[in-house]
C-alpha positions as CSV (number, residue, x, y, z in Angstrom):
1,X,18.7,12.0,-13.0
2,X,15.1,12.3,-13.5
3,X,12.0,10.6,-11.1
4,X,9.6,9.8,-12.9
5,X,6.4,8.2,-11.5
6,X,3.9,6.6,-13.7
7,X,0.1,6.1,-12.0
8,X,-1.5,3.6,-14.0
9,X,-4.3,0.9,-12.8
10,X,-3.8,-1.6,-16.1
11,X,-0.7,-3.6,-15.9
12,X,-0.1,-3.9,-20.0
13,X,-0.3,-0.5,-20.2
14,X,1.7,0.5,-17.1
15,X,4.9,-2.4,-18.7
16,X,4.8,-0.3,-21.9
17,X,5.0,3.4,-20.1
18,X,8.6,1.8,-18.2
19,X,9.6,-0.1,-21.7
20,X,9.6,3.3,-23.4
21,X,11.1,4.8,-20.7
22,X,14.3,2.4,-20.9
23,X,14.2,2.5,-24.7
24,X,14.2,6.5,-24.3
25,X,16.9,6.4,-21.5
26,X,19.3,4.4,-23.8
27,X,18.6,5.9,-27.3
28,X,18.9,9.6,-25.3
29,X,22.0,9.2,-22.8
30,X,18.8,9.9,-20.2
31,X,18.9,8.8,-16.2
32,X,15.6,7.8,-15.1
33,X,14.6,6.8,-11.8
34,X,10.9,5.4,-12.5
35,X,8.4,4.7,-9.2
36,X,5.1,2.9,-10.1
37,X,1.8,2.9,-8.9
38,X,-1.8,1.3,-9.9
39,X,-3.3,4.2,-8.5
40,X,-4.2,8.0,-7.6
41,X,-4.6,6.9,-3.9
42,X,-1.0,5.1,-3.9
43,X,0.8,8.0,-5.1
44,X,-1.1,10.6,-2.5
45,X,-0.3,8.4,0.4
46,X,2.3,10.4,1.9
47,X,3.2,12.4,-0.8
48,X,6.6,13.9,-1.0
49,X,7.7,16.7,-3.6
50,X,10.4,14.3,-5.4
51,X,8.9,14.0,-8.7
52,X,9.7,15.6,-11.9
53,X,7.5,14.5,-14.1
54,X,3.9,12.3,-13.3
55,X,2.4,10.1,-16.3
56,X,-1.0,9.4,-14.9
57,X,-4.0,7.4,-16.3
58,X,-7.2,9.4,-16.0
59,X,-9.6,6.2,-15.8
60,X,-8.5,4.5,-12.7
61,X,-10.9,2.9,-10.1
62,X,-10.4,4.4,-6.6
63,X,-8.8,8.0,-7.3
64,X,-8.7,8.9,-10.7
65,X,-5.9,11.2,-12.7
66,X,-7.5,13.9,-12.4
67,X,-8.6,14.0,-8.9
68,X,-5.1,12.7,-7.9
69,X,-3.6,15.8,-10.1
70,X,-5.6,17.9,-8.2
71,X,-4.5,16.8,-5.2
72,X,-1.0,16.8,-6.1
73,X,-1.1,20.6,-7.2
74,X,-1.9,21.6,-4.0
75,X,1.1,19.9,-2.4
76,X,3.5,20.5,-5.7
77,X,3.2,23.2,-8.1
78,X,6.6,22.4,-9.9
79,X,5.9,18.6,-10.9
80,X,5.3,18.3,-15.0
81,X,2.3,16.3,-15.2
82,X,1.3,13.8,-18.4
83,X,-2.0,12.6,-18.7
84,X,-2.6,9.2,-20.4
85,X,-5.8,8.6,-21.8
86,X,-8.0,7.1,-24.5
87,X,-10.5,10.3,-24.2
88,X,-9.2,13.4,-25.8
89,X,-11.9,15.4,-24.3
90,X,-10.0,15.3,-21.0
91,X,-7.8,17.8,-22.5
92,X,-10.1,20.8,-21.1
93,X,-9.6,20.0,-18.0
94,X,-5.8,19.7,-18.1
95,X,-5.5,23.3,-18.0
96,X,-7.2,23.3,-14.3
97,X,-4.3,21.4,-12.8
98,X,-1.4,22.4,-14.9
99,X,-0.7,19.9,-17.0
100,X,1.8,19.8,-20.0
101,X,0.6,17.3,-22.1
102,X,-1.4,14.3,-23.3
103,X,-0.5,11.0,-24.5
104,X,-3.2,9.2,-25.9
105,X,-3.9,6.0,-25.9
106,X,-3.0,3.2,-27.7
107,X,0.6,4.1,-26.8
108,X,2.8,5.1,-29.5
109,X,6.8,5.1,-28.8
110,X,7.2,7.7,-31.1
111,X,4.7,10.6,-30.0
112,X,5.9,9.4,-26.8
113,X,9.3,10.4,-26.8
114,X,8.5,13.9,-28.6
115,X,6.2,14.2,-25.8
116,X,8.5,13.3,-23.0
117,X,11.3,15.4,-24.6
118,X,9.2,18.4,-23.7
119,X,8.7,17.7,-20.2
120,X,12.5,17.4,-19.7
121,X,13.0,20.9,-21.6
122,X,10.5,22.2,-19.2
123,X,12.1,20.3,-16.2
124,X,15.5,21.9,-17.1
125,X,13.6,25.3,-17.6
126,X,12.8,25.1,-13.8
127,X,15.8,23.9,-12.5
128,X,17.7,26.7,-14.6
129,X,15.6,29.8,-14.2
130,X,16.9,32.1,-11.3
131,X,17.1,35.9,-10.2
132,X,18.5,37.9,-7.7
133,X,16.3,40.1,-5.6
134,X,18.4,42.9,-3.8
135,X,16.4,43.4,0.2
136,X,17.4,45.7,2.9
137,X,19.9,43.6,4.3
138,X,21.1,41.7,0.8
139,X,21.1,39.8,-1.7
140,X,18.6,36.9,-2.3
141,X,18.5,34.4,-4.8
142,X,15.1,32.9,-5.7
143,X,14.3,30.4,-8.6
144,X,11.5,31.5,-10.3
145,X,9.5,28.3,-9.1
146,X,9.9,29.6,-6.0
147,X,7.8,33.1,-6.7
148,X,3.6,32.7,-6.6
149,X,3.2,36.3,-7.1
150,X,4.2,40.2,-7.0
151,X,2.0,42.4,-5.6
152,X,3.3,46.1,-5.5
153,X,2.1,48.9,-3.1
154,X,3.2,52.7,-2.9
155,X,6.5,51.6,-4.9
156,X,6.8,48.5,-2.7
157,X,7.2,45.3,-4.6
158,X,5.9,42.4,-1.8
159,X,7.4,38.7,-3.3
160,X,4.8,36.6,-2.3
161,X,7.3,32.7,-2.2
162,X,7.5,29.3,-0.8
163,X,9.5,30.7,1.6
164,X,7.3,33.6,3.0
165,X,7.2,37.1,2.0
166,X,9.7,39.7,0.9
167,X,9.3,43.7,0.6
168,X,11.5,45.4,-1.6
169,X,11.3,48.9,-3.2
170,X,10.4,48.9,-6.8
171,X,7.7,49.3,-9.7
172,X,5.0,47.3,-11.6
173,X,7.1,48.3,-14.4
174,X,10.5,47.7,-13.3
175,X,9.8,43.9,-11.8
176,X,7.5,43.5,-15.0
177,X,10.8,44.2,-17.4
178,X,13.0,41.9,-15.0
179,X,10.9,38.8,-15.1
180,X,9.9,39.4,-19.0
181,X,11.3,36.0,-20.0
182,X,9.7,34.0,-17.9
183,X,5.9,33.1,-17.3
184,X,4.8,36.4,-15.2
185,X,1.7,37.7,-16.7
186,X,-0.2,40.9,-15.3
187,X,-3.4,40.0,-13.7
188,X,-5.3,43.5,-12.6
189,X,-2.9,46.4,-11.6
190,X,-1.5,45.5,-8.5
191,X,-0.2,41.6,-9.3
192,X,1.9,39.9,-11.3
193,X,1.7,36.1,-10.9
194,X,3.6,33.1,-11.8
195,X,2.2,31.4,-14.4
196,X,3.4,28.1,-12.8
197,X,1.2,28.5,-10.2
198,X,-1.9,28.5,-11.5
199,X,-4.2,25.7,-10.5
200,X,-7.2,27.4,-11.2
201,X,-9.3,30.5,-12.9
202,X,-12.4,31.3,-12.1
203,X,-14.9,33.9,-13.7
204,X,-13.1,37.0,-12.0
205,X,-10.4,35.3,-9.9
206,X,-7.2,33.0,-10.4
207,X,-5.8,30.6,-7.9
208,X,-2.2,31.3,-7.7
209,X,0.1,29.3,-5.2
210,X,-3.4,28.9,-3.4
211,X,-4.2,32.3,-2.8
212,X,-7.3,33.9,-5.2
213,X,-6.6,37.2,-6.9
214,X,-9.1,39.5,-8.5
215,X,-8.2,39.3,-12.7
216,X,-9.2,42.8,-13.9
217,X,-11.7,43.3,-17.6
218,X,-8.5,44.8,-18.7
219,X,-6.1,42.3,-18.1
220,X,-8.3,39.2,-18.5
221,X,-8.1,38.4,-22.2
222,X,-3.8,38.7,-22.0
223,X,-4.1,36.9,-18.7
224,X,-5.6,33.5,-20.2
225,X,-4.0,33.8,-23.7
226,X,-0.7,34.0,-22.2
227,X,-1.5,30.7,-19.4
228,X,-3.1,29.0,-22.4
229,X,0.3,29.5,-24.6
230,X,1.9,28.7,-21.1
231,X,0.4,25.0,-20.4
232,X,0.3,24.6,-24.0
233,X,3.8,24.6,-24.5
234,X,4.1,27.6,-26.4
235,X,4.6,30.3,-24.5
């Protein structure tokens, strides 16, 4: 079962999002559970990581969609978030919170559904995607939404996680071959970060499970193309 909580201010608008969510859930064999709000401020009261995928309105009056998606990266970097919107110039500033896609407004079942299908596939990436990481003392298992970053010193890969860190001998190179098919992308010579955990780039620095690391001249044009392809859906 998925949760899905829609964050929409206008009720018309808000009926539709839940109609196409039933219509989806019957034409797909798909669970939903749906939790509704009218605003950014609702959904940030007390905020609990249960979501998998947000639709939020961008024009709403107290907290918008984007300063409630903001908000909400801090707290969860593994929700898929939708924006809806009648302003496709919004789209920019997707990339600054993580968001998957756009659904424009007036709704439209069908680019809806294509839509929504893609943030199930990338749902199911998450919950799928796991390694094994051998420490001193064993075996651990992490899911790769688990891992902000690698940072290796003198042959010592560090795993920066959600669950603190982890020191384990290895190489840029070895770790880099490992985690080559998911979203890892070099960022100067010492780190390797999750490309799920970016919530923001600066002009020589990305934000990475709220830590800033230094994004080298070398690795900076890779870096973005491959977080562009990333939120885009491509990569």
């Amino acid at each position: 079962m998925y949760h899905v909580a829609i964050v929409e201010d206008e009720a018309s608008f808000s009926t539709q999002l839940q109609e196409f969510l039933k219509q989806y859930q019957k034409e797909h064999d798909v669970p939903f559970k749906l939790s509704v709000f009218s605003d950014g401020a609702q959904i940030l009261d007390g905020y609990q990581n249960i979501y998998d995928i947000i639709l939020l309105d961008i024009e709403m009056p107290q907290v918008n969609g984007m300063q409630a998606a903001q908000k909400i990266r801090e707290m969860d970097t593994d929700v898929v978030l939708m924006f809806i919107t009648n302003m496709a110039s919004y789209a920019i500033h997707g990339y600054e919170v993580g968001a998957l896609d756009f659904v424009m407004k007036p709704l439209s079942y069908y680019t809806f559904a294509m839509k929504l299908t893609r943030a199930i596939r990338r749902v199911k990436r998450k919950e799928q995607e796991q390694i094994l990481v051998t420490l001193p003392d064993g075996v651990k298992k992490f899911g790769i939404q688990q891992i902000y970053y690698i940072e290796v010193q003198n042959r010592m890969l560090h795993y920066h996680t959600d669950e603190g860190e982890y020191v384990v001998r290895g190489t840029m190179a070895g770790v880099s071959q490992m985690l080559a098919p998911y979203p890892f992308v070099k960022c100067n010579h010492w780190y390797i970060v999750n490309l799920m955990h970016v919530t923001e780039v600066r002009k020589n620095t990305a934000v990475v499970g709220g830590h800033e690391l230094e994004i080298s001249r070398r690795c900076r044009s890779a870096f973005l193309k491959a977080l562009t392809e990333y939120v885009g859906g491509t990569g």
